[in-house]
C-alpha positions as CSV (number, residue, x, y, z in Angstrom):
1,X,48.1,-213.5,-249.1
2,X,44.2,-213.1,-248.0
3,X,43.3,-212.9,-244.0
4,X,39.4,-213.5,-243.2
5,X,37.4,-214.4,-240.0
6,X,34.6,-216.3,-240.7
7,X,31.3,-214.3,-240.1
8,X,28.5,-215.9,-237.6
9,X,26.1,-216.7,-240.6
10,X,28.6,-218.9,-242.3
11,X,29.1,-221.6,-239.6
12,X,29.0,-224.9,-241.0
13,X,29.5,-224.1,-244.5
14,X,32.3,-226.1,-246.7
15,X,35.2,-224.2,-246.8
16,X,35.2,-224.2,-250.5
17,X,31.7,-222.8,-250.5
18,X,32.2,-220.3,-248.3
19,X,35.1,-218.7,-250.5
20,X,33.4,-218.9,-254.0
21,X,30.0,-217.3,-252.5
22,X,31.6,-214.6,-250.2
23,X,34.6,-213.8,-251.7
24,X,33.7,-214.8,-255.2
25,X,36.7,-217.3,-256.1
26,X,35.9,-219.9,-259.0
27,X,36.1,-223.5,-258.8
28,X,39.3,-223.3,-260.9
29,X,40.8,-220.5,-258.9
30,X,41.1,-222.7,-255.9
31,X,42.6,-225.1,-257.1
32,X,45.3,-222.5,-257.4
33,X,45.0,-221.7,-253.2
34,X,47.2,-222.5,-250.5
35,X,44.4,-222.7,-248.2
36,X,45.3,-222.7,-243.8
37,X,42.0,-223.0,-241.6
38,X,43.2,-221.7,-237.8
39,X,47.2,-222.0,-238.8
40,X,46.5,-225.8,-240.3
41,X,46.6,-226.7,-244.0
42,X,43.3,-227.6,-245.6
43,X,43.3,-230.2,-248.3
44,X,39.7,-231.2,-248.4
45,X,37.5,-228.0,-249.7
46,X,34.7,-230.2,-247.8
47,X,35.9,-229.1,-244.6
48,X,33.6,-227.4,-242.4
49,X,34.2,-224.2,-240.9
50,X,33.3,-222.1,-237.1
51,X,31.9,-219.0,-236.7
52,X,35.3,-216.5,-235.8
53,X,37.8,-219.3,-237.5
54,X,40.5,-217.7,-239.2
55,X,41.5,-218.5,-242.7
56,X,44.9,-217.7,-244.5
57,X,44.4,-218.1,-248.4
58,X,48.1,-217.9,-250.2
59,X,48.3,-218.2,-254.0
60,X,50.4,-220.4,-255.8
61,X,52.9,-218.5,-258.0
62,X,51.5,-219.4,-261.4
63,X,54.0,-219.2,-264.4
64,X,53.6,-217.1,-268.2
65,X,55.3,-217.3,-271.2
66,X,54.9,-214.2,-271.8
67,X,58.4,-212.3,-272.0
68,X,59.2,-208.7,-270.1
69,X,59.5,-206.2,-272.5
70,X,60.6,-202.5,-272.3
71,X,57.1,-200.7,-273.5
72,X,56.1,-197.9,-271.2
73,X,53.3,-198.5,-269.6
74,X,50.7,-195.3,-268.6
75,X,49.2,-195.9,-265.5
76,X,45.7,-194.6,-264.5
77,X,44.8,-196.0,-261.2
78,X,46.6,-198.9,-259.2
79,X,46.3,-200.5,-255.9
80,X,47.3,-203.9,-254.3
81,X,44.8,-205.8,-256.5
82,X,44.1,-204.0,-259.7
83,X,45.9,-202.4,-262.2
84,X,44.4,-199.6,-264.8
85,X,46.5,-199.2,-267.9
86,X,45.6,-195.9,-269.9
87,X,46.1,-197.8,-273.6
88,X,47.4,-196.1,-276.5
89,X,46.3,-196.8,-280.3
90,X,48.1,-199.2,-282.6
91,X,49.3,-201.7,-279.8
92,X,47.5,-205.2,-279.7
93,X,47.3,-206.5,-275.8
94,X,48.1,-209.9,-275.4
95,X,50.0,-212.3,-277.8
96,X,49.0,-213.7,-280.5
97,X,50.2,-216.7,-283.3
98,X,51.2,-213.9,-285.6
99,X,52.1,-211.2,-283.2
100,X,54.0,-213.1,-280.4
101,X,55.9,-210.3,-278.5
102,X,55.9,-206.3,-278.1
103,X,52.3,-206.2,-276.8
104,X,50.5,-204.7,-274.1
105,X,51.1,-207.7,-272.0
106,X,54.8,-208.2,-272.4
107,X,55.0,-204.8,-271.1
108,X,52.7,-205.2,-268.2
109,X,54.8,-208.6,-267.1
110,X,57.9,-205.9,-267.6
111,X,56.1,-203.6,-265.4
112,X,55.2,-206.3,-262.7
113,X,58.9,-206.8,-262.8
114,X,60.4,-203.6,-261.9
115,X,57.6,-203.0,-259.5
116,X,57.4,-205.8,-257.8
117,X,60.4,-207.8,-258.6
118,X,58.0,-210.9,-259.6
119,X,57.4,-212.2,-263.1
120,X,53.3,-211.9,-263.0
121,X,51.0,-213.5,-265.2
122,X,48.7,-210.4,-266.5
123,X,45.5,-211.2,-265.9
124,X,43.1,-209.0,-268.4
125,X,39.8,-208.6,-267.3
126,X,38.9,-206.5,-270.3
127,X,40.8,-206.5,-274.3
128,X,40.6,-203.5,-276.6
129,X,41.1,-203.6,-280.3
130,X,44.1,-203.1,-281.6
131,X,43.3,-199.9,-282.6
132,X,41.2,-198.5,-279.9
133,X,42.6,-196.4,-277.2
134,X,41.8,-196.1,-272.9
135,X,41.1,-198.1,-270.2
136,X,41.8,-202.0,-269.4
137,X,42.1,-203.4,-266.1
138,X,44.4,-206.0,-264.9
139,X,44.2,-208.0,-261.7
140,X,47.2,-208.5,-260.2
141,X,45.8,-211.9,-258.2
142,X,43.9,-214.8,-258.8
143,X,41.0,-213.4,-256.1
144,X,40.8,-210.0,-257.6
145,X,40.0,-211.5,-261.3
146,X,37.7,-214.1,-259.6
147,X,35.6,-211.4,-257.2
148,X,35.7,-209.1,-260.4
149,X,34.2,-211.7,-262.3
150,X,32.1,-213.4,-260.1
151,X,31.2,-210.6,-257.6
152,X,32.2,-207.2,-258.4
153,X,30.6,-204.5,-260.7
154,X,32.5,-203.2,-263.5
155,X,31.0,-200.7,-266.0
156,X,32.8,-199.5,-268.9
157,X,32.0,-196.1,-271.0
158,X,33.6,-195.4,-274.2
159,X,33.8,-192.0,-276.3
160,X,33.7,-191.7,-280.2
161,X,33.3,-189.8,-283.0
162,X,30.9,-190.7,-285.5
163,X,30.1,-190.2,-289.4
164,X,26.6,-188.2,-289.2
165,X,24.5,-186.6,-287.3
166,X,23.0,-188.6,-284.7
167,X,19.5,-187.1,-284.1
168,X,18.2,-188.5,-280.5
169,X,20.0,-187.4,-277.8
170,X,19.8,-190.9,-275.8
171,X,18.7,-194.4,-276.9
172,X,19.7,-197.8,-276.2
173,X,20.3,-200.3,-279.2
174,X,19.2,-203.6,-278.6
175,X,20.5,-206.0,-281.5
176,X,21.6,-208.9,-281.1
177,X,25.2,-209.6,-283.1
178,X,27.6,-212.4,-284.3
179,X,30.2,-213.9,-286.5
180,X,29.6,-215.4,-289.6
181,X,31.8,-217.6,-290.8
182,X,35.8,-216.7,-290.5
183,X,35.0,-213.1,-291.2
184,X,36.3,-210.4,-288.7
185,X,32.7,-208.4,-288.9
186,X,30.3,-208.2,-286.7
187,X,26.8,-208.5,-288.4
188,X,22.7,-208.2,-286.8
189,X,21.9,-212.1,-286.2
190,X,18.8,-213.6,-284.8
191,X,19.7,-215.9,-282.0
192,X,18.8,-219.0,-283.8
193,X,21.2,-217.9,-286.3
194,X,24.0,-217.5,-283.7
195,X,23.4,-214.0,-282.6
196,X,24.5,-213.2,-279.3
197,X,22.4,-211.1,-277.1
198,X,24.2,-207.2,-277.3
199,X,22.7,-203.6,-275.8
200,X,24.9,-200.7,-276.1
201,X,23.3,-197.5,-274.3
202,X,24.3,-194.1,-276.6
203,X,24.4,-190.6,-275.2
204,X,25.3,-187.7,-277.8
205,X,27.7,-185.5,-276.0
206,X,28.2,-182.7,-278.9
207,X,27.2,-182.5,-282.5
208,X,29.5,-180.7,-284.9
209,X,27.0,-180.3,-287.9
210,X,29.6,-178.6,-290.5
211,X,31.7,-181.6,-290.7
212,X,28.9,-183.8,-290.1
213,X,29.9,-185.6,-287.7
214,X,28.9,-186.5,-283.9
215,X,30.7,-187.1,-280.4
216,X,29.0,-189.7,-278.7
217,X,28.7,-191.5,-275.1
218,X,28.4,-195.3,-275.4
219,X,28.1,-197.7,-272.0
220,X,28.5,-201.9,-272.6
221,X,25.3,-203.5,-271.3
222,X,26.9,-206.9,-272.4
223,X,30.4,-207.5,-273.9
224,X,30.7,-208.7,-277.2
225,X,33.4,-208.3,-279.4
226,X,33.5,-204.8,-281.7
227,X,29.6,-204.3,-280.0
228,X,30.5,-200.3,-280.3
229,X,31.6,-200.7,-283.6
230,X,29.1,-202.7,-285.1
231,X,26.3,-201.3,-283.6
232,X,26.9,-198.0,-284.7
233,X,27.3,-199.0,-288.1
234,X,24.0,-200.9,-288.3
235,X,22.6,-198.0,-286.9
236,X,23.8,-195.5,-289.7
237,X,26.3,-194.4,-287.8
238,X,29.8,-196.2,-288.3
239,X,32.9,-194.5,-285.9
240,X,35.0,-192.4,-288.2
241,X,38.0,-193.8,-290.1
242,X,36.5,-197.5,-289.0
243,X,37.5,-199.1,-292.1
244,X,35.9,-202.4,-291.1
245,X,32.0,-201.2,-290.7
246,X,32.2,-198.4,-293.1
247,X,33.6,-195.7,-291.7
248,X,37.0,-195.1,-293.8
249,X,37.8,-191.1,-294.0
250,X,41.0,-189.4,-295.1
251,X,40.3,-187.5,-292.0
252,X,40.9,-190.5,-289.0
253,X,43.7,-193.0,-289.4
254,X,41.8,-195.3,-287.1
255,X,38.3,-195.8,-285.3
256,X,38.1,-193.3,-283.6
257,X,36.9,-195.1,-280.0
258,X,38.3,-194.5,-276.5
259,X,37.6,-196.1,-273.6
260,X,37.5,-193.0,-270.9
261,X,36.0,-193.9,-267.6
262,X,35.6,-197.5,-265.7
263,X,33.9,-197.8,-263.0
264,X,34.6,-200.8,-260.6
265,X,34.0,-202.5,-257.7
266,X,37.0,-202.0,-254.6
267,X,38.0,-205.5,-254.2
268,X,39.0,-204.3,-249.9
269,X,36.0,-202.2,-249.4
270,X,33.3,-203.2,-251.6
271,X,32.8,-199.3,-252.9
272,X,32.7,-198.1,-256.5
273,X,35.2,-196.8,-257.5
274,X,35.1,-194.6,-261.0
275,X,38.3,-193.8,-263.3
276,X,38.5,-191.3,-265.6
277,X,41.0,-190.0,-268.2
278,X,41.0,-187.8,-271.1
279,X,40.8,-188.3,-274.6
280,X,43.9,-189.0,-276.6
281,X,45.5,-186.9,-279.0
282,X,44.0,-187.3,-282.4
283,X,40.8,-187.6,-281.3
284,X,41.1,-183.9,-279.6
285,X,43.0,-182.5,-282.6
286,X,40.3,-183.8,-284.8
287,X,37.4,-182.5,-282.7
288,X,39.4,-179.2,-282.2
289,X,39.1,-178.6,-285.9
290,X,35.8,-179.1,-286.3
291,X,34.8,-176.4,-283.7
């Protein structure tokens, strides 16, 4: 349930306006709302609103599919709104046609549960692969994905090691990147062949010449799918034990990419707020032995 008063600047404006521009709800998302104007049901988003007016938003309880499922759940941050799961390797998150059940999201909707009593449809504002480890956030409300999508700032930094020596200590690669055909990998397209727009800003954080390979720093401009991966590849640089773009080493039984710190936009306050967490266990054992 969301309280608001309607600030002096916003007299006359449709109801429905004023919540998708101020508080950042979608069209979709409100036709979802149980929305009161001054204690009274509105069921016209046309309807005008007063400077001071008060307006009670309720959800309406939407339903998953999605079963509860007893998979522990590591909690980095959490408040009324949001939800920050610290990810282990090897998991997928959300259900697929092959893989229907013991993913990230039956045991999110099992965490919901015990937490809350409630059988919550997990709303993921961000995937990982499979294989890659750290940070996703789930909203726990219809507002909190909408203002995250629509009005909130999220950033999202990743660690990995890479094969090579990576020589400039910060550069940004600006290739744009797409599908072709049914296959899984990410290739350099032009735009008019169905490249999508992609800029991945790299940081080297240390270099561990002996082994010949580098720790790296890598913020998500834009979002596309295995961006990371791909770009480091096309660059000369695939993640190690990335089997997909190159990387395949006796050393790394996956790619070795972790998403360590998201920074976000307080969904009460308006402030950033930044979460960090360490790097998971074969990544530290591997760089450990390269010291």
């Amino acid at each position: 349930m969301k309280k608001f008063i309607i600030e002096p600047e916003y007299d006359g404006y449709e109801i429905g306006t004023y919540l998708k521009e101020t508080k950042g709800y979608s069209g979709r998302g409100l036709r979802n709302l149980e929305i009161y104007l001054n204690g009274k049901r509105v069921k016209n988003n046309s309807k005008k609103v007063r400077k001071l007016n008060r307006v009670l938003i309720k959800e309406k309880e939407k339903e998953t599919g999605i079963k509860p499922m007893d998979i522990p759940i590591k909690v980095a941050y959490e408040d009324k709104n949001v939800l920050l799961i610290d990810k282990d390797p090897y998991i997928i998150v959300h259900p697929t046609q092959k893989k229907v059940d013991k993913t990230l999201a039956n045991g999110v909707v099992n965490y919901f549960l015990k937490t809350t009593g409630k059988i919550m449809v997990p709303r993921f504002f961000n995937r990982l692969d499979m294989n890659t480890s750290g940070l996703i956030i789930v909203a726990k409300n219809s507002y909190a994905q909408s203002f995250l999508q629509e009005k909130g700032t999220v950033n999202k930094f990743y660690k990995a090691i890479v094969k090579g020596i990576v020589e400039k200590d910060e550069f940004l690669i600006d290739r744009p990147i797409g599908k072709v055909g049914d296959e899984l990998r990410r290739r350099e397209l032009t735009v008019e062949e169905g490249g999508q727009e992609a800029q991945t800003k790299i940081k080297v954080v240390k270099r561990f010449e002996e082994e010949n390979l580098t720790l790296i720093e890598a913020e998500l401009l834009t979002g596309r799918t295995h961006q990371i991966r791909a770009h480091m590849a096309l660059e000369g640089y695939p993640l190690l034990g990335d089997e997909l773009y190159g990387g395949e080493d006796k050393r790394a039984k996956r790619q070795m990419l972790h998403s360590y710190k998201t920074e976000f936009t307080d969904v009460e306050t308006g402030k950033l707020i930044t979460v960090e967490i360490d790097l998971p266990e074969d990544m530290k054992e591997l760089l450990a032995k390269d010291k």
